[in-house]
Structures are given as C-alpha cells and as structure tokens.
N, C-alpha and C positions, 0 to 999 in steps of 0.2 A: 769853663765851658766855652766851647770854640763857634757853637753857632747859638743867635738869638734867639730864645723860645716864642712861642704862637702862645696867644692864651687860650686855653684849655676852653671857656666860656664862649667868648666872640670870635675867637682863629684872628687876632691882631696880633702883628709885631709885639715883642714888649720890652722897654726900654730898660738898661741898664743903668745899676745902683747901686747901694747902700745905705742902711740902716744906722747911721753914729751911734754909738755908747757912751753919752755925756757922762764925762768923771768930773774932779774936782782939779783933774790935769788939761783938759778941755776934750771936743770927741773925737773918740777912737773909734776903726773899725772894727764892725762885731766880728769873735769868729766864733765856730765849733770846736768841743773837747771831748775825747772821747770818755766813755764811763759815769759814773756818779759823781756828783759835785763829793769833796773832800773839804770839810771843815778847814779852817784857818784859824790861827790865833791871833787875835791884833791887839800889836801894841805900842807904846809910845813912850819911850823913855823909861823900857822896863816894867811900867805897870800896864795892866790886862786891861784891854776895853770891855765894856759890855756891848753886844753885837746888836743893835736896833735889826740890823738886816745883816746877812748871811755872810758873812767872808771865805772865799774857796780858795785853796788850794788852788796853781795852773799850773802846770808844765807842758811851755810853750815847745815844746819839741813835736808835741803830736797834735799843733791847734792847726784848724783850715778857715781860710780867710772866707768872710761868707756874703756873698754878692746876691741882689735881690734886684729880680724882675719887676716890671709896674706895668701893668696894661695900662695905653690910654685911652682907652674906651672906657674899663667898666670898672677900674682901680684895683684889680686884682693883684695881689703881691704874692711872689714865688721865692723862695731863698733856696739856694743849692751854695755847701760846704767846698769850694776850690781848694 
C-alpha cells in the first residue's frame, strides 16, 4: 500500500505495522493464503501426531505478506494483504 490510511472512525493518520505469529521458531510475519485451509499431516520420526490444533497445508508461492494499520487515537486496527 503506497499511501497511509485515515481511520475510517476519527479521519487520523494511522500508523504502520504488523501483527507477529509466535511459533516455536520465534515470530513471524503473518501473511494471507488464498482458499481453504488444507489439512496437513504431522509427523516426527515417521509416527503420526495427533493434532491438538490444526496443521495446514501452505504453499508459499501465492501467500501476501499482511501489514496492519493502528489508529492512535481510538486503536483501531486495519490489515490489507500486500
């Protein structure tokens, strides 16, 4: 996005960001994928985990890196997919 957005609520500048995705690698930028999350299978040394929470599928060739607005005024947050 090449110019800073206004907040929709108070017509303030609003500052640029990002939201980290804490792994257990440390965090990473969140991005967007197109379509429905696709199952993943996890494993570790050949035997199958059981999934507590969801493992998906990515393929990073069609993710967009996802940059988020912050009002400081009234903390409103905006994310748009770059």
């Amino acid at each position: 996005m090449s110019t800073i957005p206004r907040c929709p609520d108070c017509e303030t500048e609003m500052e640029k960001g990002f939201v980290p995705d804490n792994t257990f690698l440390g965090a990473l930028q969140t991005v967007w994928h197109p379509g429905d999350p696709e199952s993943a299978d996890r494993s570790v040394f050949g035997m199958k985990l059981k999934n507590r929470t969801q493992t998906v599928h990515v393929d990073e060739s069609g993710t967009r890196k996802i940059t988020t607005y912050r009002c400081p005024t009234c903390g409103l947050l905006r994310s748009y997919a770059e």
